[in-house]
VMD Tcl script that draws the C-alpha trace (Angstrom):
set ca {
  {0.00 0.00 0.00}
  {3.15 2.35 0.75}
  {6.71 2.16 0.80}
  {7.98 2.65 4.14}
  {11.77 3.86 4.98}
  {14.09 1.41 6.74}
  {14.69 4.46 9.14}
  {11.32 5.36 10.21}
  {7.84 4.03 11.28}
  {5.00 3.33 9.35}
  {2.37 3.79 12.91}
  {-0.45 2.38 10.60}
  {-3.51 2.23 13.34}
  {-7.55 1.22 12.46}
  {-9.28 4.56 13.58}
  {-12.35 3.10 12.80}
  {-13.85 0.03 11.20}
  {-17.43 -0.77 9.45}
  {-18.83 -4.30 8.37}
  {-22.19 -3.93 5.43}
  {-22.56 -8.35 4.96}
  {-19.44 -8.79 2.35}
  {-18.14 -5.11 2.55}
  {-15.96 -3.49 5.45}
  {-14.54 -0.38 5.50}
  {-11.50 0.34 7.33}
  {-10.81 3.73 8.28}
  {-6.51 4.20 9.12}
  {-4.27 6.75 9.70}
  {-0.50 6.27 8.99}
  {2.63 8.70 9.33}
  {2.64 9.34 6.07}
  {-0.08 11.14 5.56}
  {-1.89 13.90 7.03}
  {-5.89 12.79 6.88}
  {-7.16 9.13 7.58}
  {-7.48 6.67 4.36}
  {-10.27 4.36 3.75}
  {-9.87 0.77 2.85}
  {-12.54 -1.39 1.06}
  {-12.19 -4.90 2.29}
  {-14.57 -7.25 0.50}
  {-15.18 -10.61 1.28}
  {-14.56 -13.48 -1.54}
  {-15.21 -17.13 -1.49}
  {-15.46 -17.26 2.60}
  {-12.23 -15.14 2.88}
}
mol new
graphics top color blue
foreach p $ca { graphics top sphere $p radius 0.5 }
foreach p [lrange $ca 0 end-1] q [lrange $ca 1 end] { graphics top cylinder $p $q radius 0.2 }
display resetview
């Protein structure tokens, strides 16, 4: 998702996290950017 530096930290954390039957959506902040992404997780064959 992004290339992190041998020298620093990537601090990914789940701020916030949202489950619609198949679909999630996974709010996260990292140190590389300045506002929180969103990840769309979907779920396919039982995974």
């Amino acid at each position: 998702m992004f290339t992190e530096d041998k020298a620093s930290k990537a601090n990914f954390k789940v701020v916030d996290e949202a489950m619609n039957g198949e679909v999630a959506w996974v709010k996260h902040s990292t140190a590389y950017d300045k506002a929180p992404g969103i990840l769309k997780v979907v779920k396919q064959n039982g995974k």
